[in-house]
C-alpha positions as CSV (number, residue, x, y, z in Angstrom):
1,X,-9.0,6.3,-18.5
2,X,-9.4,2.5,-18.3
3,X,-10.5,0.9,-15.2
4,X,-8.5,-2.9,-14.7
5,X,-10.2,-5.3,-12.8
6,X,-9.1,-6.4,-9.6
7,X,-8.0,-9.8,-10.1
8,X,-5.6,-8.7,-12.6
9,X,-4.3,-6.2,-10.5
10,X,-3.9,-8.5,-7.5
11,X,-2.4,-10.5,-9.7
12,X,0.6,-8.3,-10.6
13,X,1.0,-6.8,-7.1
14,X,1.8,-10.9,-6.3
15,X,3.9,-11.2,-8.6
16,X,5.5,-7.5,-8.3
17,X,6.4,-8.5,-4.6
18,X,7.9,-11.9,-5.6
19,X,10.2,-9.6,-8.3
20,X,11.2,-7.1,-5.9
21,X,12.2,-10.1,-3.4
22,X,14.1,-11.6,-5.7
23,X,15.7,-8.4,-6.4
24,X,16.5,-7.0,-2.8
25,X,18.0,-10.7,-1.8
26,X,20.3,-10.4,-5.0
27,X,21.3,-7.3,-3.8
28,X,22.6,-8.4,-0.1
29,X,23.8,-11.8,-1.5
30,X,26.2,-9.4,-4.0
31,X,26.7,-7.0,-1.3
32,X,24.7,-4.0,-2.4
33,X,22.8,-3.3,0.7
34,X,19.9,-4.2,1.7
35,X,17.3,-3.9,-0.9
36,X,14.2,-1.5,-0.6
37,X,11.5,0.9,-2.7
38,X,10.3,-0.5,-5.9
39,X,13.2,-3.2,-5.9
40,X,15.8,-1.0,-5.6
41,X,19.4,-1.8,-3.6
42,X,21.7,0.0,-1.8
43,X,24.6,1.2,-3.4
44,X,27.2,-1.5,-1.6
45,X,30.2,0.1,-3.7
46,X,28.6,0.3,-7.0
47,X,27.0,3.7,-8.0
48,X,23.5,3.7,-8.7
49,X,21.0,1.2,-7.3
50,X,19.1,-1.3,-9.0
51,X,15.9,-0.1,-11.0
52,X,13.4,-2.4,-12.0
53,X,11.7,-2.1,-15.9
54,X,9.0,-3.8,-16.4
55,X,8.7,-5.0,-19.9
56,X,5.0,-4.3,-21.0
57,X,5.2,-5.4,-24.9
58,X,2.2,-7.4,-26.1
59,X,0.1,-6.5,-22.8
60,X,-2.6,-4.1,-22.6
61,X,-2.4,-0.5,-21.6
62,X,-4.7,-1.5,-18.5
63,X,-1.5,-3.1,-17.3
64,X,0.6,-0.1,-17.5
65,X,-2.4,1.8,-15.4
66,X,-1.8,-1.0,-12.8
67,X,1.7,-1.3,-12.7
68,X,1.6,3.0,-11.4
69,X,-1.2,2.2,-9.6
70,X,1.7,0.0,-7.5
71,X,4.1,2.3,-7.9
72,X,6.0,1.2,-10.9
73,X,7.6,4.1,-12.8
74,X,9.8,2.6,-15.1
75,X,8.7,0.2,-18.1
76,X,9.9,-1.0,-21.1
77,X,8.6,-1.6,-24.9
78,X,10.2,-3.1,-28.2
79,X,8.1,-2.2,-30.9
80,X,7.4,1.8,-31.7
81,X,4.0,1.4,-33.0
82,X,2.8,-0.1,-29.1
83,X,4.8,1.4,-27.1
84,X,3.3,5.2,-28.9
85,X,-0.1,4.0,-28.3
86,X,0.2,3.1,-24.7
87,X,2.7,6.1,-24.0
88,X,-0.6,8.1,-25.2
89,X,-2.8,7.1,-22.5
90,X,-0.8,6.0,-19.7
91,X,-0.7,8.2,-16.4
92,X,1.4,11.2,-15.9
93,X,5.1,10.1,-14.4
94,X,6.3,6.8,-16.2
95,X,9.1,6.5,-17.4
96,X,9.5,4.8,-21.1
97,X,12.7,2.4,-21.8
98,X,13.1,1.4,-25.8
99,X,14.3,-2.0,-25.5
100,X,14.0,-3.5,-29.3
101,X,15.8,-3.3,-31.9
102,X,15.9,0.1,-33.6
103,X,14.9,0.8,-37.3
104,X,16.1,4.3,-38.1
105,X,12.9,4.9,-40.2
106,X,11.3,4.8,-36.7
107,X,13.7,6.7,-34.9
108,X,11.4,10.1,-34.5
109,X,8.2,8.4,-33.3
110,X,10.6,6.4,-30.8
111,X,12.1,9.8,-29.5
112,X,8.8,11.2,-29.0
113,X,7.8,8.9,-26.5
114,X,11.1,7.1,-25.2
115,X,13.0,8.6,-22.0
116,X,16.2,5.8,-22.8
117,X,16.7,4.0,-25.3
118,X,18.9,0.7,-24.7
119,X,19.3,-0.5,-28.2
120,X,21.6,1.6,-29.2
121,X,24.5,-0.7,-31.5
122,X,25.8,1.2,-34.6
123,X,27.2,3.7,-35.3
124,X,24.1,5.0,-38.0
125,X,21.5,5.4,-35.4
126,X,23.5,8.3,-33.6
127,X,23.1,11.1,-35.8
128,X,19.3,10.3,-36.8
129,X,18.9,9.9,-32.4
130,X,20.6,13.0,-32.2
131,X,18.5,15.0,-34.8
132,X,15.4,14.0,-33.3
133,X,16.3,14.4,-29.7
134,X,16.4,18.0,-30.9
135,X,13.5,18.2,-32.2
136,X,11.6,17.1,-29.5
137,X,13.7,19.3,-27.3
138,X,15.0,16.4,-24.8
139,X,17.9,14.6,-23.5
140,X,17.4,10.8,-24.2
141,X,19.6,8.7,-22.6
142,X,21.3,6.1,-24.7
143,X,22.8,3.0,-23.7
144,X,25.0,1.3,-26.2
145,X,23.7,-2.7,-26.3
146,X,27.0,-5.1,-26.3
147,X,27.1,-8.5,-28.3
148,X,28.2,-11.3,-25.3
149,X,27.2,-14.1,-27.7
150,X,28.9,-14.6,-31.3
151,X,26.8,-17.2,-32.0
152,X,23.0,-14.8,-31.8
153,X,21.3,-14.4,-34.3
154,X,21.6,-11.0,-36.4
155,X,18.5,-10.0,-35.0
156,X,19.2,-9.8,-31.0
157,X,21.8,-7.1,-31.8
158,X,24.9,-5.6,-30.1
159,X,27.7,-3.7,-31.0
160,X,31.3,-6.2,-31.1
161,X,33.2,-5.4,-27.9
162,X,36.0,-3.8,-30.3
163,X,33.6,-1.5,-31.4
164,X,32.2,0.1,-27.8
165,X,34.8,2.4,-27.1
166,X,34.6,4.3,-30.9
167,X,30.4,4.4,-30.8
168,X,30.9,5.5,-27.3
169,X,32.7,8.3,-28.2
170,X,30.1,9.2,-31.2
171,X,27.2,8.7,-28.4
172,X,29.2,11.5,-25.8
173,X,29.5,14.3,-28.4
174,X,25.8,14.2,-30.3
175,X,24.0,16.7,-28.9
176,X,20.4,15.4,-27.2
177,X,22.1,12.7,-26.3
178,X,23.5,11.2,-22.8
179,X,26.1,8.2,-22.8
180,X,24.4,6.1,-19.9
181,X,26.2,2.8,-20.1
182,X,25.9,-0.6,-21.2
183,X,23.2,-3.2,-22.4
184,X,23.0,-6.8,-23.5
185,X,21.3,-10.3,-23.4
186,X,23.0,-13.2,-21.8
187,X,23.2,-16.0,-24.4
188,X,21.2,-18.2,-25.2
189,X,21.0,-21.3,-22.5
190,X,21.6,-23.7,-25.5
191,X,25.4,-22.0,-25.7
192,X,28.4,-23.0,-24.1
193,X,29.2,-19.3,-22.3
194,X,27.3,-19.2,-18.8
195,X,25.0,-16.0,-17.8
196,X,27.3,-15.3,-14.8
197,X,30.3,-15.3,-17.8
198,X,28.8,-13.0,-19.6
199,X,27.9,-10.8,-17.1
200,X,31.5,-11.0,-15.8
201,X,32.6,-10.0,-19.3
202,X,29.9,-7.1,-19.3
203,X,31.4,-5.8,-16.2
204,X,34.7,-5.5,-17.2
205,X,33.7,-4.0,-20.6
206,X,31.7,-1.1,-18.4
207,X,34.7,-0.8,-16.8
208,X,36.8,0.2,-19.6
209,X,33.6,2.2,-20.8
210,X,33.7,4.1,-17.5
211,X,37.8,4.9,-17.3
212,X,36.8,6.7,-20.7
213,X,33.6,8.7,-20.0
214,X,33.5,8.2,-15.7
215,X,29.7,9.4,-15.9
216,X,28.3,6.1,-18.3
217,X,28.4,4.1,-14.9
218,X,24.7,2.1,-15.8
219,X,24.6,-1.4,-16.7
220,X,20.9,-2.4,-18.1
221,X,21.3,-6.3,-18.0
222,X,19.2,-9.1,-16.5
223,X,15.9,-10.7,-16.9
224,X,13.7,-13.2,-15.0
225,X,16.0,-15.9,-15.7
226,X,18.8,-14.5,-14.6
227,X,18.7,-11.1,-12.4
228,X,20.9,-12.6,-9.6
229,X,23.8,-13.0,-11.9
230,X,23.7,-9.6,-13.5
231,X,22.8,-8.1,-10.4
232,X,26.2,-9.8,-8.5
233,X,28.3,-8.4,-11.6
234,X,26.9,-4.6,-11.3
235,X,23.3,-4.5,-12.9
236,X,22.0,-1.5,-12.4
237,X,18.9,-1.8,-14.5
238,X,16.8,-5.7,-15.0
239,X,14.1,-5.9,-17.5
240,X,11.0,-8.1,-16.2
241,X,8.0,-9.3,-18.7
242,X,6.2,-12.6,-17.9
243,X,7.8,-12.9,-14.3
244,X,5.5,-9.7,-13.2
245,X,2.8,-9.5,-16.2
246,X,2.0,-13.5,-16.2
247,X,2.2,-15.7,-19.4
248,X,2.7,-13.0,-22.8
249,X,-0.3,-13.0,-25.3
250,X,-0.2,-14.5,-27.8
251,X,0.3,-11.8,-30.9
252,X,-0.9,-13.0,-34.1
């Protein structure tokens, strides 16, 4: 057990109450109540709150202890090798979001730790998430990540919008698996399409999502530049990093 100074946990509390702020008044502007517990919003006709992930790649496991220390349940990782090491030693009760890009050679050792994965964008992956969902006798919830930005690199990932509905369908009938929803990144600023256009185009592609499998009602979409807009078009999951943890170390 690792004992985190109190500085750097005042630190994060700061800056965890500035997130859940921001959070709770993106919820009433959009309608969707009041706001409350750990960021979360009211329902306000959409049908699951807003649940804050705090991304914790490239900081210490200290952090982790801190962030459940405040309450914080949820968190997010990218890379397998980390996010196994912290899942090791962090406290009984969080919750573990795979948020990079998945490599199926990887795809056990993420299972064994990952409650969601959000990465989820061809149609390869399912059978190898499947298999080892099974054989680490759990349901991992999958959300299939959605390309908003033709113009990303390869790299960011994201299934074409054509392609949703027929991975979606693949997702729903693998067993150890459970069809959540929908994921993506708003382009880059330096492209013409707006975040609020994109998230407009996200909605309507959960809705289609949702007229097909009514249960796959989650939208994981929104970061510190732009929660308000994903929020306002039906975010149900936002993915925080240096706007809770402070400036990201530098990984050599």
């Amino acid at each position: 057990m690792l004992h985190p100074d109190f500085s750097r946990a005042t630190a994060i509390a700061e800056n965890l109450s500035r997130a859940e702020l921001r959070i709770s008044q993106a919820c009433r502007t959009s309608g969707r109540g009041n706001g409350g517990n750990g960021g979360n919003c009211g329902n306000g006709g959409y049908a699951d709150p807003v649940t804050l992930i705090v991304v914790t790649k490239t900081y210490p496991e200290s952090d982790v202890e801190i962030l459940h220390g405040l309450g914080v349940r949820n968190v997010g990782e990218n890379r397998d090798q980390e996010a196994r090491a912290k899942a090791s030693l962090s406290p009984e009760g969080m919750i573990w979001h795979m948020i990079g890009q998945i490599q199926r050679n990887k795809i056990n050792s993420i299972v064994a730790w990952a409650d969601f994965v959000h990465t989820c964008d061809r149609m390869e992956l399912v059978t190898p998430l499947s298999r080892a969902a099974l054989n680490h006798s759990k349901e991992l919830g999958v959300f299939i990540q959605v390309n908003l930005d033709p113009a990303a690199p390869a790299n960011r990932g994201g299934v074409q919008p054509s392609e949703m509905l027929p991975l979606a369908a693949q997702i729903a009938a693998a067993p150890g698996l459970t069809l959540m929803g929908l994921m993506a990144v708003a382009p880059h600023p330096s492209t013409a399409i707006a975040a609020a256009g994109a998230f407009e185009r996200l909605a309507g592609l959960s809705s289609a999502l949702v007229a097909e499998y009514p249960h796959a009602t989650y939208l994981s979409a929104g970061m510190s530049d732009d929660l308000e807009e994903a929020i306002a078009h039906g975010a149900t999951h936002v993915r925080l990093g240096s706007a809770i943890l402070g400036e990201r170390p530098v990984v050599e």
